[in-house]
N, C-alpha and C positions, 0 to 999 in steps of 0.2 A: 458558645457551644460548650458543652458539660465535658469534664474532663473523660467521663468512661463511654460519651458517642464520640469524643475527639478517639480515641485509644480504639474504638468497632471501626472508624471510617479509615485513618490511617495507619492500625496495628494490625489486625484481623483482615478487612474486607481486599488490601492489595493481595493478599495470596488467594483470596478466593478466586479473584480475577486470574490470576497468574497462575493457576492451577486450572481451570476451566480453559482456558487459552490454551496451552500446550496440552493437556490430555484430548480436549474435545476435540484440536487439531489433529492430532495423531490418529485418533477414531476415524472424521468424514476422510480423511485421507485414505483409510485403510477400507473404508468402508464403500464410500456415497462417491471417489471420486468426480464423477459425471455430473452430478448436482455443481459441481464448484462453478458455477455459470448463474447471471440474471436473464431474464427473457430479452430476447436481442429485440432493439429498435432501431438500429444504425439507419436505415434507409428512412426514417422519418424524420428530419431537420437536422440531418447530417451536417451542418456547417458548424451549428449553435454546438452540437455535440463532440464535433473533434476541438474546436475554438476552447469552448468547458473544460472536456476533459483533458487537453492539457498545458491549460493554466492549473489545474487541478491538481495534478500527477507533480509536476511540478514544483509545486508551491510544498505541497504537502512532504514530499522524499525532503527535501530541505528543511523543513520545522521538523521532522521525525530526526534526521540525520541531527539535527541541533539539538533535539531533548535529550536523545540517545549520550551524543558526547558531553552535551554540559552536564547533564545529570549523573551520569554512572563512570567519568574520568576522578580518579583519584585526586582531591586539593592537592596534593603531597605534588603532581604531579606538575601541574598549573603552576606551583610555586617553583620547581623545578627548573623547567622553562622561562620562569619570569613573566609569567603574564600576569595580574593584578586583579584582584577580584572586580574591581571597578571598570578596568578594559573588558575582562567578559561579560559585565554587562551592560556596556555599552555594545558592545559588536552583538548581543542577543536580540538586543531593543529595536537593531538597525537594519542587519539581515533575516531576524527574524519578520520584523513587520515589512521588508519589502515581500519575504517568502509570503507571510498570511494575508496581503492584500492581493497577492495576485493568487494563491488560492481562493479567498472568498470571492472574485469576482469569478472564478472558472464555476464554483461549485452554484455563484446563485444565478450561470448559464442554464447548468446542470438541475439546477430546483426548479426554475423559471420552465424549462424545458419540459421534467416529469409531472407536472404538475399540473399546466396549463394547457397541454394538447392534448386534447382530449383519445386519440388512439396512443399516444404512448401512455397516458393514464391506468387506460384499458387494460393494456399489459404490461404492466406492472404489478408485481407483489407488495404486500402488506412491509414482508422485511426491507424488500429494497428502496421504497422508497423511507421507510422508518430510518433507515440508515443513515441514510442519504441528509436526510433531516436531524441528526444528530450529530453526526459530523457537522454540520451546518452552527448549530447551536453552540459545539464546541470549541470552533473557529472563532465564534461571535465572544466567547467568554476569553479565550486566549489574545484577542486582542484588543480589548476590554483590562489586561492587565495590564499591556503596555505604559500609560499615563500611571498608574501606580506605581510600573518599575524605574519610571525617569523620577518618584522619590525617592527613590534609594541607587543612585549611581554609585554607591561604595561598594555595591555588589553583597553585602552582608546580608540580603534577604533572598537571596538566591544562593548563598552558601545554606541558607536552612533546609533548601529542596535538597540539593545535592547531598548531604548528610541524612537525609529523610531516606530518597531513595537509595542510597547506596547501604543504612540501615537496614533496609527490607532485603534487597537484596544478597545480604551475609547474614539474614537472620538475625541482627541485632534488637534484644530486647528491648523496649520503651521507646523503639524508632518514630513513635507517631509524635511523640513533646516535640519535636525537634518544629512542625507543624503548628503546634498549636496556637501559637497567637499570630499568626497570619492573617489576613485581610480575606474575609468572607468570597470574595472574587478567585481568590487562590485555589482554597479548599472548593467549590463548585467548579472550578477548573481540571483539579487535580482528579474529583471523586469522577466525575462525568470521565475523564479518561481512563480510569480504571473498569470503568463501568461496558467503555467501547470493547476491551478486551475481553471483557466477562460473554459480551454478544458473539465477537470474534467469527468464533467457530461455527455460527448458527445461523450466520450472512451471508454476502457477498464477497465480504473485505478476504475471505480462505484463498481466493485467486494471487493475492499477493506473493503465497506458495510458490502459485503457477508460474512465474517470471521467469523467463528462459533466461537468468543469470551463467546459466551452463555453457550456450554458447562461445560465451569470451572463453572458454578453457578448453574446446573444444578439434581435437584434433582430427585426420582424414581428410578424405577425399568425397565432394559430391558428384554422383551421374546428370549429368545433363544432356538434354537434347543436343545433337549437333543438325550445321547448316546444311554440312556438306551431302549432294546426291547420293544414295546408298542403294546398290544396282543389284538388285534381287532376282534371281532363275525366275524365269518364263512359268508357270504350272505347266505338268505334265498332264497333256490328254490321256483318259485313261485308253489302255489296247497298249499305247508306246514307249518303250523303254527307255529310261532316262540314262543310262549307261554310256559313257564314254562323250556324250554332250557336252560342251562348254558354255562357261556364261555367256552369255549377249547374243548365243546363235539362238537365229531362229527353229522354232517346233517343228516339224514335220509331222504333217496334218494326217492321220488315216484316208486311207484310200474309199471311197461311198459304196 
């Protein structure tokens, strides 16, 4: 790869992503909230689908929560604590591929599922299942690094991302060298996730939004039904006044 599409893919195109992601989020938010939804299939192979979805959801919160902190924690800090670049890449390698293997097996429930039945096909969108299938693809290539990253258990090729990403992210100039002689598998890892974000806003994936994280902070009191008998006035016939009546006595009927 030439130095000046190495410097377009990893200098320029992460903030295009990262700029399209938080503006276009903030727009369907402000705008389309009711689109944040795919057309519901729950009642069709509802087993495969809760089975899928979370191994899914699961798998996935875990490699995110992993990129998250291995990428964008401070070395300074790591070295801090004493943890060794070679321990974090070892415990990457380890929790990471048990998280991406039981993601890929929820997600190709989830593929097997959209794909194959012919009434969830039906209703299905063009985006969602596109998604669906990139995500798919980008599982595929993310674990696909693994056997490259057990050559390098020093961790010194996983300090290059982290200096990547945490480059872009403070705006540091030339952040993409840091990249650039990486192993082909890396870089189609790396772009294809930049790439998810760029779609972000124009998916399904806007629901992540929706997560009722609020709950756990959430203080008050709920109404609920009670059990207990709750002994309601008689209706008044009309003609007869309700005046000076008690509950549970009986009406007195007009006279014919």
């Amino acid at each position: 790869m030439s130095t000046t599409l190495n410097h377009i893919l990893f200098g320029w195109y992460p903030y295009l992503c990262l700029t399209t992601f938080l503006v276009g989020s903030l727009i369907r938010f402000d705008r389309e909230q009711y689109t944040w939804k795919a057309s519901s299939s729950q009642l069709l192979r509802r087993k495969q689908l809760m089975l899928g979805s979370v191994l899914f959801h699961v798998g996935i919160l875990v490699i995110f929560a992993g990129h998250l902190v291995g990428l964008l924690t401070p070395i300074a800090v790591f070295d801090a604590l004493g943890i060794g670049h070679g321990f974090k890449q070892g415990m990457a390698i380890v929790v990471g591929g048990i998280a991406g293997i039981a993601c890929f097996l929820g997600l190709t429930l989830l593929v097997h599922r959209r794909l194959f039945d012919a009434r969830i096909r039906a209703t299905s969108s063009f985006s969602d299942t596109a998604i669906l299938l990139i995500l798919y693809v980008q599982l595929i290539l993310g674990l696909s690094t693994i056997p490259l990253s057990l050559g390098h258990l020093d961790g010194e090729e996983m300090v290059k991302f982290m200096n990547w990403a945490q480059g872009v992210l403070f705006l540091q100039p030339g952040a993409s060298a840091y990249v650039a002689d990486v192993h082909p598998i890396f870089k189609a890892h790396l772009v294809l996730g930049m790439t998810i974000f760029l779609l972000f806003p124009f998916t399904r994936l806007v629901h992540v939004w929706s997560a009722p994280v609020w709950y756990l902070g959430r203080k008050g009191y709920q109404i609920v039904r009670t059990k207990k008998p709750v002994v309601r006035p008689a209706p008044v016939p009309v003609g007869v006044p309700a005046r000076g009546r008690q509950l549970g006595q009986p009406v007195p009927q007009p006279a014919e």
